[in-house]
N, C-alpha and C positions, 0 to 999 in steps of 0.2 A: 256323511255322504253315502247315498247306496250307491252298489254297481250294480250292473249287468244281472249281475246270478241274484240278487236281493226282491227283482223284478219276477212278480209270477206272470208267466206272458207263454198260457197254455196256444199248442197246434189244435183246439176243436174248438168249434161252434156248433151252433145247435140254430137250425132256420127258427126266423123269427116268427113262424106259424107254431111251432110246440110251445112258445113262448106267451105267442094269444091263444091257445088250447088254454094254457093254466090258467089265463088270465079272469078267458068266459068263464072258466067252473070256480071259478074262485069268489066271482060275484054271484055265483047262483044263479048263474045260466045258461040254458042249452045253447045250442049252437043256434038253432033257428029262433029261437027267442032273441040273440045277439043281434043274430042278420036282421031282422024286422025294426029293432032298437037302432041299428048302425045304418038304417036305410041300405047296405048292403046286399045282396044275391046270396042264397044263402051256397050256391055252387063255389062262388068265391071265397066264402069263407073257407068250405071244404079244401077249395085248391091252397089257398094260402094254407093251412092246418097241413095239409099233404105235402106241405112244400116245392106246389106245382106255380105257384104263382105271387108275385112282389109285393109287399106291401106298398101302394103308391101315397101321392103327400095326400091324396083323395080321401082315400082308404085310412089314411092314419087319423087326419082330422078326423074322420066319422069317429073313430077308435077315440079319441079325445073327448069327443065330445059323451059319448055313451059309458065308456071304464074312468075317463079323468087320466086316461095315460098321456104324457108329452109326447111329441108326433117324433120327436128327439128319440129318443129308445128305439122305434123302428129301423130308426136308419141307420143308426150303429149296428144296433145288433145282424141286421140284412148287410151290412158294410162288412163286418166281420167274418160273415158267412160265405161270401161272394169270395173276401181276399182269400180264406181258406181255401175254395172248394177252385180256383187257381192253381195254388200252390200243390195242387196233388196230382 
């Protein structure tokens, strides 16, 4: 049985835009190449990247359908971000 302290349950997130930063370059694409691919803006990408702006379920689908990411990851990771940046 674990307890409490066995759990790694860090106080930081990181916005789910540095997280589609890695993602774009990881496939081997610029940001405006992404945008054009995700039928996205490519401003939008920027602000989500910059951490100015949500990922929505819009936006996630696009993300799905273009990297193959689950629209699922978005939202935890944006869930995480949010309860943290709360808590401060």
């Amino acid at each position: 049985m674990h307890s409490t302290a066995d759990q790694w349950n860090p106080h930081w997130a990181v916005h789910p835009g540095e997280h589609l930063a890695v993602c774009i370059s990881a496939h081997g694409l610029s940001r405006e190449n992404f945008a054009r691919l995700a039928e996205i803006p490519v401003e939008t990408i920027e602000a989500i990247i910059g951490g100015q702006h949500p990922i929505t379920l819009d936006i996630a689908v696009r993300i799905e359908h273009s990297l193959g990411i689950m629209p699922d990851l978005w939202f935890i990771l944006q869930s995480k971000w949010h309860r943290l940046q709360k808590s401060f």
